[in-house]
Each structure stands twice: as structure tokens, then as C-alpha cells.
mmCIF entry with sequence, helices, sheets and N, C-alpha, C, O atoms, coordinates in Angstrom:
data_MODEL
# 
_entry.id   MODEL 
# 
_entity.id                         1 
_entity.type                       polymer 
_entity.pdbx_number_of_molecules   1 
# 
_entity_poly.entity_id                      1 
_entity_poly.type                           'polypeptide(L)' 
_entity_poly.nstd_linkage                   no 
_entity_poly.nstd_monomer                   no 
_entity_poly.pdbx_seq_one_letter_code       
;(UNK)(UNK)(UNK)(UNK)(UNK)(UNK)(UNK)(UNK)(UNK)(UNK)(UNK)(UNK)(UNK)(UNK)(UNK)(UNK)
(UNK)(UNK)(UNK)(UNK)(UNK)(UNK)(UNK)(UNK)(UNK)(UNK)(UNK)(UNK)(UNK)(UNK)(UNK)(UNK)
(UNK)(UNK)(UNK)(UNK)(UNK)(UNK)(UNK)(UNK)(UNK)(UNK)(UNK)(UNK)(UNK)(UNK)(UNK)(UNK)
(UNK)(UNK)
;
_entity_poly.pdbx_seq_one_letter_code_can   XXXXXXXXXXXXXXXXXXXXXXXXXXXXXXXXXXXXXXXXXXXXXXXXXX 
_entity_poly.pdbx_strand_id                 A 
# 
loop_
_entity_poly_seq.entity_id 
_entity_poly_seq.num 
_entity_poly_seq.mon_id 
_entity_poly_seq.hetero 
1 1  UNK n 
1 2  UNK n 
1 3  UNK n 
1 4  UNK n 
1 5  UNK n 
1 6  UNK n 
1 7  UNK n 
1 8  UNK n 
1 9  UNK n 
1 10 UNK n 
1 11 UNK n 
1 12 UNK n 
1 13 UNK n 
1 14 UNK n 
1 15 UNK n 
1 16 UNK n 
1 17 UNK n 
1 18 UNK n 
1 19 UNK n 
1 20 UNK n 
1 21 UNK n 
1 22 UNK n 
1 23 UNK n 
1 24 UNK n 
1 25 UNK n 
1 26 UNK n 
1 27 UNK n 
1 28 UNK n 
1 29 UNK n 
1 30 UNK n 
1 31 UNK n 
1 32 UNK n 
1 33 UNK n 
1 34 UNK n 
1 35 UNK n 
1 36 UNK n 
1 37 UNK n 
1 38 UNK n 
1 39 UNK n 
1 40 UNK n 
1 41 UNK n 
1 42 UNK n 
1 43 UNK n 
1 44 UNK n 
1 45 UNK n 
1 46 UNK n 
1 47 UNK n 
1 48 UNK n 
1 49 UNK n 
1 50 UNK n 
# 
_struct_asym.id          A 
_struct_asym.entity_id   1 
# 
loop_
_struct_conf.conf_type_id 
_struct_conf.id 
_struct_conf.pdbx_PDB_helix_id 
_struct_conf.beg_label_comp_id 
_struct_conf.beg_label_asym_id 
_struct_conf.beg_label_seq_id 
_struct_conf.pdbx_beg_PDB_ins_code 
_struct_conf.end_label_comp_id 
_struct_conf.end_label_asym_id 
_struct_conf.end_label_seq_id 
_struct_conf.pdbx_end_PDB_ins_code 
_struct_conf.beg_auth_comp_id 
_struct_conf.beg_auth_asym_id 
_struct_conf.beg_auth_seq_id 
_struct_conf.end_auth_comp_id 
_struct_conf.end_auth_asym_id 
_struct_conf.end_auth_seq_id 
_struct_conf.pdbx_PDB_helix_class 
_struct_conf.details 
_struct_conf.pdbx_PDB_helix_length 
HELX_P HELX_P1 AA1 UNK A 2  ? UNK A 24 ? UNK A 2  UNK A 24 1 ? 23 
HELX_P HELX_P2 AA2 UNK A 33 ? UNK A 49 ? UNK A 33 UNK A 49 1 ? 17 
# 
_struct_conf_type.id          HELX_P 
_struct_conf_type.criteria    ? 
_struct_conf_type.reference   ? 
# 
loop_
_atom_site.group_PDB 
_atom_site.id 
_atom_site.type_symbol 
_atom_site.label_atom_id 
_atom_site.label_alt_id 
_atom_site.label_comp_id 
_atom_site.label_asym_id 
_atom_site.label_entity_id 
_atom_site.label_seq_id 
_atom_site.pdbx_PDB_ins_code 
_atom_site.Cartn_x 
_atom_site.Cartn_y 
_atom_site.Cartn_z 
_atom_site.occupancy 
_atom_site.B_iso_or_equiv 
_atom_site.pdbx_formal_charge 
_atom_site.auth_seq_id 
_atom_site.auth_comp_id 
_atom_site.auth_asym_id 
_atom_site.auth_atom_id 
_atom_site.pdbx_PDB_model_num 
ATOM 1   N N  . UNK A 1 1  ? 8.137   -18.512 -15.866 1.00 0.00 ? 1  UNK A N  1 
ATOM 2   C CA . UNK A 1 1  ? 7.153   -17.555 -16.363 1.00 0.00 ? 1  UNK A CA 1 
ATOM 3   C C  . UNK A 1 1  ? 6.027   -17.369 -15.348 1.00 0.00 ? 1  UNK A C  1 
ATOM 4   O O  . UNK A 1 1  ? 5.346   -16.344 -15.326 1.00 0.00 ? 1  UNK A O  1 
ATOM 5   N N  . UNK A 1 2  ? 5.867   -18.312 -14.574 1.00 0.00 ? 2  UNK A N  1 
ATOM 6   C CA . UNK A 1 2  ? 4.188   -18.583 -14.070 1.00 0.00 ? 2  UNK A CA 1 
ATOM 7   C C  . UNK A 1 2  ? 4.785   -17.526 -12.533 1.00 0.00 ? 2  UNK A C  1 
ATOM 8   O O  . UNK A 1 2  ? 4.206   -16.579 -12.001 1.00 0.00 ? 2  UNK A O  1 
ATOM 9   N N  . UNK A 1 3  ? 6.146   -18.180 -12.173 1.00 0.00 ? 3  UNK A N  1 
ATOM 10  C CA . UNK A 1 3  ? 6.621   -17.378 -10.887 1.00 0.00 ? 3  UNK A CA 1 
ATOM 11  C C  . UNK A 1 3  ? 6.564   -16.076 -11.354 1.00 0.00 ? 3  UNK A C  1 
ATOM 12  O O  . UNK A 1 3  ? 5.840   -15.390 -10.632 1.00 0.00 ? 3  UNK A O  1 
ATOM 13  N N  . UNK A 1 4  ? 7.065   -15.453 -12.314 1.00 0.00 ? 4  UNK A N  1 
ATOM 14  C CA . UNK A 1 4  ? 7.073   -13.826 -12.518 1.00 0.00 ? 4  UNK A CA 1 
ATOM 15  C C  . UNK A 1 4  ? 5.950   -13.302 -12.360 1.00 0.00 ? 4  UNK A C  1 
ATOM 16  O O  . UNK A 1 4  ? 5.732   -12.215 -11.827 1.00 0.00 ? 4  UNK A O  1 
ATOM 17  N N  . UNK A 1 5  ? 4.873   -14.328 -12.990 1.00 0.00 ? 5  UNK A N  1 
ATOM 18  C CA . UNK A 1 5  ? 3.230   -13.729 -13.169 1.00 0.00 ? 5  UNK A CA 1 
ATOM 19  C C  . UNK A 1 5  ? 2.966   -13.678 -11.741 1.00 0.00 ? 5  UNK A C  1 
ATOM 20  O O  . UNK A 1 5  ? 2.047   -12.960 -11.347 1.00 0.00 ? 5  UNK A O  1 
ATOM 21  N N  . UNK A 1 6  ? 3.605   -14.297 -10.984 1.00 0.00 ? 6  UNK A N  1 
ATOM 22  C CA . UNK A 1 6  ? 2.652   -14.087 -9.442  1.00 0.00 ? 6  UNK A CA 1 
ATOM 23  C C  . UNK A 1 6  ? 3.298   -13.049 -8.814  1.00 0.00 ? 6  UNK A C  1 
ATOM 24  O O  . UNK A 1 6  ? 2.629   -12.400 -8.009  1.00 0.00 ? 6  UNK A O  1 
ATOM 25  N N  . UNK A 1 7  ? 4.666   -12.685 -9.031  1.00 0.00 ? 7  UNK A N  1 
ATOM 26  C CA . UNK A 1 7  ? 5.153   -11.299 -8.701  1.00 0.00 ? 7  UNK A CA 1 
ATOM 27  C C  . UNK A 1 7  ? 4.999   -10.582 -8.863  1.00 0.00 ? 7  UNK A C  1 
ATOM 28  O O  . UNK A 1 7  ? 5.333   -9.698  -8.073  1.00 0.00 ? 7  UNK A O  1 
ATOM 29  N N  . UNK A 1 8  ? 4.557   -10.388 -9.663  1.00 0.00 ? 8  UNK A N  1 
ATOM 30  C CA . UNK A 1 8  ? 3.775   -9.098  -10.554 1.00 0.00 ? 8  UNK A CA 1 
ATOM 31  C C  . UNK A 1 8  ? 2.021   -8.867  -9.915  1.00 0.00 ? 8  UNK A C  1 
ATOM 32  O O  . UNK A 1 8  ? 1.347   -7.844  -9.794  1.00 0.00 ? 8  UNK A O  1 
ATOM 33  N N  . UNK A 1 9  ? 1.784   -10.016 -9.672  1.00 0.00 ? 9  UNK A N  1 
ATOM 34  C CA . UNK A 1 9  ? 0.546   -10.114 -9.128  1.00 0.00 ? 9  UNK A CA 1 
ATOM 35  C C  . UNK A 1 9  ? 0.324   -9.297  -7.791  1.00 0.00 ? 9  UNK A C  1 
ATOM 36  O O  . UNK A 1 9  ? -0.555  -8.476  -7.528  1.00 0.00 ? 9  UNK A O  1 
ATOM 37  N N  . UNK A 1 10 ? 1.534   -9.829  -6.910  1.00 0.00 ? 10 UNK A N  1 
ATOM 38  C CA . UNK A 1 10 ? 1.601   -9.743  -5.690  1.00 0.00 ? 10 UNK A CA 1 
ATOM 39  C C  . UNK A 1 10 ? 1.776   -8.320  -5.299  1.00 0.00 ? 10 UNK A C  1 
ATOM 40  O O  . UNK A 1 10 ? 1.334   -7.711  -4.324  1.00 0.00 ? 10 UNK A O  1 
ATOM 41  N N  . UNK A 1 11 ? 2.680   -7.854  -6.494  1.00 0.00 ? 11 UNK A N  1 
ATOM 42  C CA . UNK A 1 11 ? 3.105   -6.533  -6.432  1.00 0.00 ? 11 UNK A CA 1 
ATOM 43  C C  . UNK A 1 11 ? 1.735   -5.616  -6.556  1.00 0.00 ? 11 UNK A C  1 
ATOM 44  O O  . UNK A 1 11 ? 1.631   -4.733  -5.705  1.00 0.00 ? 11 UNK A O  1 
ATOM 45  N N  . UNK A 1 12 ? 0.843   -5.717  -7.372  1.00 0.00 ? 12 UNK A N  1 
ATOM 46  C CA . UNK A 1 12 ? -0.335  -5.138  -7.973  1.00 0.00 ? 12 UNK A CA 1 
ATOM 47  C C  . UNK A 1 12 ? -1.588  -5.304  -6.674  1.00 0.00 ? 12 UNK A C  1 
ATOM 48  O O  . UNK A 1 12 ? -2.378  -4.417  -6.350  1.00 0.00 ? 12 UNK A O  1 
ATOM 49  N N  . UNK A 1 13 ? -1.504  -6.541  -6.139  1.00 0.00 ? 13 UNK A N  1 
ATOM 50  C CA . UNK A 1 13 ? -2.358  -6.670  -4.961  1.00 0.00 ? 13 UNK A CA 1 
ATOM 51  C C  . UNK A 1 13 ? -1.686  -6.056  -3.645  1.00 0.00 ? 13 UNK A C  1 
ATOM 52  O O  . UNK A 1 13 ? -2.481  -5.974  -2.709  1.00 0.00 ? 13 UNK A O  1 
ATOM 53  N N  . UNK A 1 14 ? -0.311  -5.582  -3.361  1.00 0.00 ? 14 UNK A N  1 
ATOM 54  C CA . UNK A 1 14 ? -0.155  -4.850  -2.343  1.00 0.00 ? 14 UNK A CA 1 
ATOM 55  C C  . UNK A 1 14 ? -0.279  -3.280  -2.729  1.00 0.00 ? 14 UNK A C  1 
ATOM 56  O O  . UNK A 1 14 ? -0.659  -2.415  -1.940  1.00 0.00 ? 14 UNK A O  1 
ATOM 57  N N  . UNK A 1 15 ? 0.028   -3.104  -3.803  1.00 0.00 ? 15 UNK A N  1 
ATOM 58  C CA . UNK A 1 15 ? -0.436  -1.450  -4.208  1.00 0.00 ? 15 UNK A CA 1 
ATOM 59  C C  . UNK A 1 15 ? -1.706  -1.332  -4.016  1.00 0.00 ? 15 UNK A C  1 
ATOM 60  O O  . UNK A 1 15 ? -2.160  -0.415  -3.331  1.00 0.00 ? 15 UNK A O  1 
ATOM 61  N N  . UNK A 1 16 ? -2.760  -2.607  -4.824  1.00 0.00 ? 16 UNK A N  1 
ATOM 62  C CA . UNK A 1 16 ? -4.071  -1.792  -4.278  1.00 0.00 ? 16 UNK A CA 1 
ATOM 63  C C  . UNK A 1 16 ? -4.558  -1.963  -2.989  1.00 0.00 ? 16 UNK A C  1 
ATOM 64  O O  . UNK A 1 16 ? -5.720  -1.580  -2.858  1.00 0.00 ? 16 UNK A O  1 
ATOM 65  N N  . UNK A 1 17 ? -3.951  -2.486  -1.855  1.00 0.00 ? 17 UNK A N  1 
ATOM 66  C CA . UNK A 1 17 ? -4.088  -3.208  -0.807  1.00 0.00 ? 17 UNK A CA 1 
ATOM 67  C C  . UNK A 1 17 ? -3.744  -1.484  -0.062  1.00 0.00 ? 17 UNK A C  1 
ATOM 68  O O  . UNK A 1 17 ? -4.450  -0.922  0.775   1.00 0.00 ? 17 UNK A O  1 
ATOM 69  N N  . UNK A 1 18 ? -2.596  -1.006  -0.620  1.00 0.00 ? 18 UNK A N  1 
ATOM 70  C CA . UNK A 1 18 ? -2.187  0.121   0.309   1.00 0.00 ? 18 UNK A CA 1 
ATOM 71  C C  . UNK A 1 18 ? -3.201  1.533   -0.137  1.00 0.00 ? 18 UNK A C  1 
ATOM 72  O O  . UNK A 1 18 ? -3.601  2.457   0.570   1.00 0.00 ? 18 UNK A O  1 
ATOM 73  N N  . UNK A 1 19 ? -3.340  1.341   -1.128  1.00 0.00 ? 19 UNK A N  1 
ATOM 74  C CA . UNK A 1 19 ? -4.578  2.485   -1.461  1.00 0.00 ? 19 UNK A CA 1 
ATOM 75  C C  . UNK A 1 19 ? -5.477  2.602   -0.919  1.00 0.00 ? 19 UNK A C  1 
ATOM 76  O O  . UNK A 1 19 ? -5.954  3.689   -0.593  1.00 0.00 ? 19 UNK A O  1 
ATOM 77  N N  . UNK A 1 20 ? -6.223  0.861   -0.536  1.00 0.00 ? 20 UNK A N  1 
ATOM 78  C CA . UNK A 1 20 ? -7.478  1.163   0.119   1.00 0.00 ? 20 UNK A CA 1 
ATOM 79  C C  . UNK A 1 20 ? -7.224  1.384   1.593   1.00 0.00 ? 20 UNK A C  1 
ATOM 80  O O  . UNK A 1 20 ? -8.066  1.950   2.291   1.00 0.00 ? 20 UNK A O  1 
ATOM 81  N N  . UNK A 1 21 ? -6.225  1.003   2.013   1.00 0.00 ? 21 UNK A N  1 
ATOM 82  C CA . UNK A 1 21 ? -5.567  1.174   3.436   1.00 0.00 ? 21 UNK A CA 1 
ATOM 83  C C  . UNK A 1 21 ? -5.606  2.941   3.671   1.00 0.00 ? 21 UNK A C  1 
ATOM 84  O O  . UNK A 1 21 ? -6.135  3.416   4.676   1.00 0.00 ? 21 UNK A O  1 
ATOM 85  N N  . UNK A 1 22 ? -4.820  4.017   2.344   1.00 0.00 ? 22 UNK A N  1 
ATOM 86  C CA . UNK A 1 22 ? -4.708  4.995   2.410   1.00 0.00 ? 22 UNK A CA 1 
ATOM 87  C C  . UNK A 1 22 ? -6.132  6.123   2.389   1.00 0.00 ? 22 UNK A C  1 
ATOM 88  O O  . UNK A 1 22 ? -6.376  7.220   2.891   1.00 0.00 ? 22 UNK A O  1 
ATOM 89  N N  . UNK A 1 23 ? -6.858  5.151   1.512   1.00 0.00 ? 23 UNK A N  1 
ATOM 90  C CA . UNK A 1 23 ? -8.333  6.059   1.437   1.00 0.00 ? 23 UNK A CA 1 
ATOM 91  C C  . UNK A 1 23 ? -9.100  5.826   2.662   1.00 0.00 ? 23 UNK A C  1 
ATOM 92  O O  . UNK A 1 23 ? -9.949  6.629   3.048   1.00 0.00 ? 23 UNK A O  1 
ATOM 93  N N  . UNK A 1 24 ? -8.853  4.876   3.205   1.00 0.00 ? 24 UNK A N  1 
ATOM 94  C CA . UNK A 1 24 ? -9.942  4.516   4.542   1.00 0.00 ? 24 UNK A CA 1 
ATOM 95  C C  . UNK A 1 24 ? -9.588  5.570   5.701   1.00 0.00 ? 24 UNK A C  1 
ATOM 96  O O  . UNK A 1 24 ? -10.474 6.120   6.355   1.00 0.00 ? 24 UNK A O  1 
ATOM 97  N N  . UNK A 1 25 ? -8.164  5.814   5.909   1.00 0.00 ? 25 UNK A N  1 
ATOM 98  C CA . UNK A 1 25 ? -7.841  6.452   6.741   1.00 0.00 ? 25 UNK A CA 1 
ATOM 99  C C  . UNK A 1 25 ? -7.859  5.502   7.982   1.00 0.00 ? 25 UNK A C  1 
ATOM 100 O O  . UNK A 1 25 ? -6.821  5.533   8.643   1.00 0.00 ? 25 UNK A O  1 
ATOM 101 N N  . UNK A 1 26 ? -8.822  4.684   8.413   1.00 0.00 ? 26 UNK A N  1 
ATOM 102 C CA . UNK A 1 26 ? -8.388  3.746   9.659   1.00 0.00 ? 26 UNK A CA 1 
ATOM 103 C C  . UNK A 1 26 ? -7.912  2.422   9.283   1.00 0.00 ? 26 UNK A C  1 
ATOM 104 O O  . UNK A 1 26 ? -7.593  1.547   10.087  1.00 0.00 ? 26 UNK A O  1 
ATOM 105 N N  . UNK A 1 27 ? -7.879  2.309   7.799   1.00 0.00 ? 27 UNK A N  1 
ATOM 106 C CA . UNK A 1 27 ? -7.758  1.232   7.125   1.00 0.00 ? 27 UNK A CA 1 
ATOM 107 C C  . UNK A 1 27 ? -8.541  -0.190  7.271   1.00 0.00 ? 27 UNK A C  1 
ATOM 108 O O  . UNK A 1 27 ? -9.693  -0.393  6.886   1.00 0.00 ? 27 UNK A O  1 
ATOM 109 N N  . UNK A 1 28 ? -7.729  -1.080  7.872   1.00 0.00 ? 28 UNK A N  1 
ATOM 110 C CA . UNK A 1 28 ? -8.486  -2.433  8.336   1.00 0.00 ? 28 UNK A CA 1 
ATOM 111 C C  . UNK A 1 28 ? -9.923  -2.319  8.298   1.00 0.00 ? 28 UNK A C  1 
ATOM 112 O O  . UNK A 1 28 ? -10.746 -2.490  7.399   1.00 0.00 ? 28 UNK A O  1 
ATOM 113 N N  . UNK A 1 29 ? -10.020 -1.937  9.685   1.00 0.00 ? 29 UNK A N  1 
ATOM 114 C CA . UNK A 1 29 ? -11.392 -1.926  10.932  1.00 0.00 ? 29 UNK A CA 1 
ATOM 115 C C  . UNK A 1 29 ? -12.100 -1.689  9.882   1.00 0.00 ? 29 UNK A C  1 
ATOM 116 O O  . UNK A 1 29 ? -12.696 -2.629  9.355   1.00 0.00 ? 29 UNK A O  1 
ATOM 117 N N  . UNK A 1 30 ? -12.179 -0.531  9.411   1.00 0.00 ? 30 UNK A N  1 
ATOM 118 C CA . UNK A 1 30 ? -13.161 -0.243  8.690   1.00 0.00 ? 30 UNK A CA 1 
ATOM 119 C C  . UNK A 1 30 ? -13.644 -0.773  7.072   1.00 0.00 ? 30 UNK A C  1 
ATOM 120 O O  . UNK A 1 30 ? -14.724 -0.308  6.711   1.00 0.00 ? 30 UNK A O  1 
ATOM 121 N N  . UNK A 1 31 ? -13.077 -1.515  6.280   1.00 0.00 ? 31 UNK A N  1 
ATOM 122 C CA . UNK A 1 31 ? -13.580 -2.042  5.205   1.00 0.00 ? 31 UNK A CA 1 
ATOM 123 C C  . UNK A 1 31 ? -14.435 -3.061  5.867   1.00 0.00 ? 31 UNK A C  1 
ATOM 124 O O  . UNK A 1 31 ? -14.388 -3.534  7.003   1.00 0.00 ? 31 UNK A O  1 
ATOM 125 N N  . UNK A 1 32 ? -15.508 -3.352  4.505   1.00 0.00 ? 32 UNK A N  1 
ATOM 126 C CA . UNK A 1 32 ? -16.616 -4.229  4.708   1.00 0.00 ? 32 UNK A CA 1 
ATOM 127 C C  . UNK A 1 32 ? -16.253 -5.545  5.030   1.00 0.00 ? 32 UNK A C  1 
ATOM 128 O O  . UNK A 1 32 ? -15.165 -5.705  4.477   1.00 0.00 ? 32 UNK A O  1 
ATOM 129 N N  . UNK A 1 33 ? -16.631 -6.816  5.755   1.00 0.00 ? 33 UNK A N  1 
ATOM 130 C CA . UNK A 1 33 ? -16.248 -7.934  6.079   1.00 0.00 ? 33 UNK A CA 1 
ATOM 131 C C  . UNK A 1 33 ? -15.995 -8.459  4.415   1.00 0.00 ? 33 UNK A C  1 
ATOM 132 O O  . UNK A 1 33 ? -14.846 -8.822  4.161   1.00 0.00 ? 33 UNK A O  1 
ATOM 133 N N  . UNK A 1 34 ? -16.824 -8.502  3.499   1.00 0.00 ? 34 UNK A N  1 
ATOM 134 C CA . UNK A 1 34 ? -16.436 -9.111  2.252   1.00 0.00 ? 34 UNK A CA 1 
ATOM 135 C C  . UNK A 1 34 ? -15.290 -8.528  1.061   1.00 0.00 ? 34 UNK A C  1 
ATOM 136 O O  . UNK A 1 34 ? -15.059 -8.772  -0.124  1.00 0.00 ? 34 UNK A O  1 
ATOM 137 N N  . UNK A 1 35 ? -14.878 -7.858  1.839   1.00 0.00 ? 35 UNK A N  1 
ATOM 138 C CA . UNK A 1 35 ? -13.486 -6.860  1.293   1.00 0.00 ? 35 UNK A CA 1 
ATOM 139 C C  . UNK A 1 35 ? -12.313 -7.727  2.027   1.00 0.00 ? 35 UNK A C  1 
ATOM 140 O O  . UNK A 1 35 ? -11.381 -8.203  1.379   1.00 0.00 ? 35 UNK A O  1 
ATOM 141 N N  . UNK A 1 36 ? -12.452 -7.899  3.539   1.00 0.00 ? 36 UNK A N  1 
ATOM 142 C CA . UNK A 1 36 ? -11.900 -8.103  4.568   1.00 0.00 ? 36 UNK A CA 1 
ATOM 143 C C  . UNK A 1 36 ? -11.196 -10.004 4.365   1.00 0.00 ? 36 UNK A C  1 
ATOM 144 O O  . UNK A 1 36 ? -10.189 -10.582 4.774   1.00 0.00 ? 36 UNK A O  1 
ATOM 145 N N  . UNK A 1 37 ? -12.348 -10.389 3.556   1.00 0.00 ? 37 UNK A N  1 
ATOM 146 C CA . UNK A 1 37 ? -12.515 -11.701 3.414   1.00 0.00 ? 37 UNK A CA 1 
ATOM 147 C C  . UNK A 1 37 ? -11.630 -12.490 2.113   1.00 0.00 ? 37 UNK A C  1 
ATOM 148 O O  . UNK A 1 37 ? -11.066 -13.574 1.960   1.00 0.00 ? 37 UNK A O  1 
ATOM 149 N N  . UNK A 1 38 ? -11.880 -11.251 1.295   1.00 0.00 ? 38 UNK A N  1 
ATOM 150 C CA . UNK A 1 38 ? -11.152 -11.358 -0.251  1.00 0.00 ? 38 UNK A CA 1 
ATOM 151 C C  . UNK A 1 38 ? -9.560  -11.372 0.390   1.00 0.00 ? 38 UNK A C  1 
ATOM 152 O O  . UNK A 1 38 ? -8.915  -12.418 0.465   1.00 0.00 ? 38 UNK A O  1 
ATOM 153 N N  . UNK A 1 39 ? -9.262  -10.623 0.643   1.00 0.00 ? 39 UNK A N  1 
ATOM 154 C CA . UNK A 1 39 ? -7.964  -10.217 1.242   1.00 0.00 ? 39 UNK A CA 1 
ATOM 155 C C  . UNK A 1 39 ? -7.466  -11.303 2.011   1.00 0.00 ? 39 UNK A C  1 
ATOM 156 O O  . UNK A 1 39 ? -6.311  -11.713 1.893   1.00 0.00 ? 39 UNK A O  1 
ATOM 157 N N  . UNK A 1 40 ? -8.381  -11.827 2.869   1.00 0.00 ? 40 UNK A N  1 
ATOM 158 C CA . UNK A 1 40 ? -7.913  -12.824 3.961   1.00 0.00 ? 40 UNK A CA 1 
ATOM 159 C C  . UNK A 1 40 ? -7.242  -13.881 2.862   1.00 0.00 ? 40 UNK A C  1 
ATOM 160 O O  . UNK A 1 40 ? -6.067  -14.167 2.635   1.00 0.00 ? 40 UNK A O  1 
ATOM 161 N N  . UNK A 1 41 ? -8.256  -14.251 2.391   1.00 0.00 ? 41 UNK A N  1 
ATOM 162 C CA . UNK A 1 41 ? -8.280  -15.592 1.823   1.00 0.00 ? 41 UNK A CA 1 
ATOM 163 C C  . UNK A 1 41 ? -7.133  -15.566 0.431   1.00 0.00 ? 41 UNK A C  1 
ATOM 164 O O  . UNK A 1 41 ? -6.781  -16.611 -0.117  1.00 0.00 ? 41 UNK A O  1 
ATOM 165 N N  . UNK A 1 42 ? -6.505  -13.799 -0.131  1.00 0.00 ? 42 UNK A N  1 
ATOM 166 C CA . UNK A 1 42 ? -5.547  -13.899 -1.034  1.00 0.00 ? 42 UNK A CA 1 
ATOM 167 C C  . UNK A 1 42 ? -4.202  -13.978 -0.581  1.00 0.00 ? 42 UNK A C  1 
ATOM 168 O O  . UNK A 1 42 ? -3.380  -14.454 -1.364  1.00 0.00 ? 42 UNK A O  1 
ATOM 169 N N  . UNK A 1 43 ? -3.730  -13.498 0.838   1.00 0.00 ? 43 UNK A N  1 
ATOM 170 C CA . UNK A 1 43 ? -2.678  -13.552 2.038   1.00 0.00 ? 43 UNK A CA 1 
ATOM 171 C C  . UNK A 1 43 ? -2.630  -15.302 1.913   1.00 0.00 ? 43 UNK A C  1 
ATOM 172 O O  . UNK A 1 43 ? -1.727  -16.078 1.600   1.00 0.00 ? 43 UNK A O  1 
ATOM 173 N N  . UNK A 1 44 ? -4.141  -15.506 2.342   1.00 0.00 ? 44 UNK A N  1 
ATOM 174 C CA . UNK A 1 44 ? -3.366  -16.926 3.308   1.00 0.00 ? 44 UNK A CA 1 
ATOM 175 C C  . UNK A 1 44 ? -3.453  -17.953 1.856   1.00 0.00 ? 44 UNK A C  1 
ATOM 176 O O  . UNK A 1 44 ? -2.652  -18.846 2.133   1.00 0.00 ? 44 UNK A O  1 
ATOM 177 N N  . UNK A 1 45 ? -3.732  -18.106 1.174   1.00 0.00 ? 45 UNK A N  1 
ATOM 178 C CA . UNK A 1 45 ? -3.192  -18.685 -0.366  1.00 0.00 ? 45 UNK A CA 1 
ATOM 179 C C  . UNK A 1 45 ? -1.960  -18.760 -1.010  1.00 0.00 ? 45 UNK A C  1 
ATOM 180 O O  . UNK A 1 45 ? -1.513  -19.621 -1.768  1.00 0.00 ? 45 UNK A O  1 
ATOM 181 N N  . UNK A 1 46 ? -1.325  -17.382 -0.452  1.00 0.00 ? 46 UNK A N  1 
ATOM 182 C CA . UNK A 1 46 ? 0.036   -17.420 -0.952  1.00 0.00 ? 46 UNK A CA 1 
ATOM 183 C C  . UNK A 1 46 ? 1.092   -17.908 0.038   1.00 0.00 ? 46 UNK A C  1 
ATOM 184 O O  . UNK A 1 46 ? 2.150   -18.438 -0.303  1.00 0.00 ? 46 UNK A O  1 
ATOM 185 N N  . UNK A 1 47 ? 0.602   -17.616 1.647   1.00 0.00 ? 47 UNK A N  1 
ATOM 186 C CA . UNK A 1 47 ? 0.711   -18.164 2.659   1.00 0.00 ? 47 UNK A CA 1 
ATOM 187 C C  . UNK A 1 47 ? 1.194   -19.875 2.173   1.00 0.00 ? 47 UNK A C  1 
ATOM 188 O O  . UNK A 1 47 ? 2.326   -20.342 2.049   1.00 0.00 ? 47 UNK A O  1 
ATOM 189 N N  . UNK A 1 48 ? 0.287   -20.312 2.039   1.00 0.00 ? 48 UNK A N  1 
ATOM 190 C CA . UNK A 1 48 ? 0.233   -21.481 1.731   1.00 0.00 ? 48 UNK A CA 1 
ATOM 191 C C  . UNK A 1 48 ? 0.977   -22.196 0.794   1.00 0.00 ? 48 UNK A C  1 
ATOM 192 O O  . UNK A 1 48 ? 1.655   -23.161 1.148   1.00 0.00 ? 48 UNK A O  1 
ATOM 193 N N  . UNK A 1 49 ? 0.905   -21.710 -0.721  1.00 0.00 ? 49 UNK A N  1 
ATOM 194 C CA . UNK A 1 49 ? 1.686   -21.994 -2.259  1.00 0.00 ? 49 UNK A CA 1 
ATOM 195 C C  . UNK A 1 49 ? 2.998   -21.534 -1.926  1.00 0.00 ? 49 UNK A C  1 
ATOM 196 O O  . UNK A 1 49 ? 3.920   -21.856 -2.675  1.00 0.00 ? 49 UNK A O  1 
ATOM 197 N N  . UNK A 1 50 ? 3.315   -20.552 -0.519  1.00 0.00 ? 50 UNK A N  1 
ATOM 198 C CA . UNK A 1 50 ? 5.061   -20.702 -0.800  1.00 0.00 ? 50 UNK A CA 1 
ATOM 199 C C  . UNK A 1 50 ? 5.856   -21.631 0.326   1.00 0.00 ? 50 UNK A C  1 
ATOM 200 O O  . UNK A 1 50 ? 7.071   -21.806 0.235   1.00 0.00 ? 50 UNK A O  1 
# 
């Protein structure tokens, strides 16, 4: 159950991951470092737990 919940998760954090990628237009570079940071730190978590 707990694995599905994180697939689902993962799935939901790369959709909104690609939205803000799509609205920025340069994507990365340009979001705020504490946008930049959230992100870092939700990558390298899962990085890690798999």
C-alpha cells in the first residue's frame, strides 16, 4: 500500500515539476533558490529510500 502511495506521489510531483518547468519557459535557472531547494531535497530523498 505505502509503495503505491509513493507512486502516485512521484507521479504527481513530476507533473507538477513539468508544469513549472513549462511555465518558466527557461525552467531550472530561473525558479527561486527555495523552489530549487524543495525539489533538490525531494529527488535526492527518493534517491536515497530506493
Amino acid at each position: 500500500m505505502r509503495f503505491n502511495d509513493r507512486i502516485i506521489k512521484g507521479i504527481v510531483f513530476l507533473g507538477e515539476f513539468q508544469n513549472i518547468n513549462n511555465a518558466t519557459g527557461n525552467g531550472w535557472q530561473v525558479l527561486p533558490t527555495n523552489v530549487k531547494n524543495k525539489y533538490h531535497d525531494h529527488l535526492t530523498a527518493h534517491l536515497i529510500e530506493s
